[in-house]
N, C-alpha and C positions, 0 to 999 in steps of 0.2 A: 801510397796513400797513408796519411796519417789517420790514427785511431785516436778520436779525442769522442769517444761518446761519454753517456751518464754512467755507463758500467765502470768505464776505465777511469774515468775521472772517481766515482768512487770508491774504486779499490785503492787507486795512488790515496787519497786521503784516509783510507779508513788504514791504513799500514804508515800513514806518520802520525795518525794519532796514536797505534799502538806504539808505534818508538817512542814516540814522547811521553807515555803513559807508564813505559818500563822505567826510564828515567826520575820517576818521580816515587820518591822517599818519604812515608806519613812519618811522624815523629811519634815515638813511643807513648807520650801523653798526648796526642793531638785531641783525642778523643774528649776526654778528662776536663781539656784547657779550652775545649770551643765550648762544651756543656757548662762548666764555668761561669763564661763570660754569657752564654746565653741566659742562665736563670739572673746572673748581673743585672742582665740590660731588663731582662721583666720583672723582677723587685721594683728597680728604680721607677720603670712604667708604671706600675702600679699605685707606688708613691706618688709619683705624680698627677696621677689620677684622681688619690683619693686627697690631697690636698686641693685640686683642683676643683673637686664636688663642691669639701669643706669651703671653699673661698666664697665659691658664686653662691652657697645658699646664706651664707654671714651676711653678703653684700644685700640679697636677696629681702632680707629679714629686716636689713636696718634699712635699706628704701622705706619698705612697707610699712615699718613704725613712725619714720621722717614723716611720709606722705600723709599718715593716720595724724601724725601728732600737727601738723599744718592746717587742721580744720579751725573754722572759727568757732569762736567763746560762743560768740551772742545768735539766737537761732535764725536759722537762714528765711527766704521769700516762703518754703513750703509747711514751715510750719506759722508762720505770722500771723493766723487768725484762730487757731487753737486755743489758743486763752480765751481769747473772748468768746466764743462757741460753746467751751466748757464754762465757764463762767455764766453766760446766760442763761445756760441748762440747769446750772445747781441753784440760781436764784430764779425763774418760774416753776422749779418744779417739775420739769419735764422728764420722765424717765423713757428709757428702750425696752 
C-alpha cells in the first residue's frame, strides 16, 4: 500500500524546500541594495504625491476664481427692487 497521506506529503516538500533553500546565495550587499531601492521608490512616491496635492488645489483655485469671475456686471432678479425701496425710504422719511 502506498503512503501518500498529509504527513508524508509534507515532509517530501518540507526537505526540497530545505534543499533548495541550501542552494541559495544572498549577495553580500543584498541588504544595502534592496533598502536603496526601497527608500528610491518612496522618495519618488512621495513626490508624486506632493506634486499631485499641488496640481489639483492650483486647478482647484483657478475653477473657483473662473466661476467667481463669470458672474454678471448688472444686478440680478434678487436684488431688482432695492433701489427703489431704499429710495422711497430716504425720500418719505421712513426710518427702522
Amino acid at each position: 500500500m502506498n503512503n501518500t497521506g498529509p504527513d508524508r506529503t509534507e515532509k517530501e516538500l518540507s526537505e526540497a524546500l530545505a534543499a533548495l533553500a541550501d542552494g541559495v546565495q544572498a549577495a553580500p550587499d543584498a541588504y544595502r541594495t534592496a533598502r536603496g531601492d526601497w527608500r528610491r521608490r518612496e522618495r519618488r512616491r512621495r513626490l508624486v504625491l506632493a506634486v499631485l496635492i499641488a496640481v489639483v488645489f492650483t486647478l482647484a483655485t483657478l475653477i473657483g476664481l473662473w466661476v467667481l469671475n463669470q458672474t454678471p456686471s448688472d444686478p440680478g432678479v434678487i436684488f431688482s427692487g432695492a433701489r427703489s425701496a431704499v429710495a422711497s425710504v430716504q425720500v418719505t422719511g421712513i426710518s427702522r
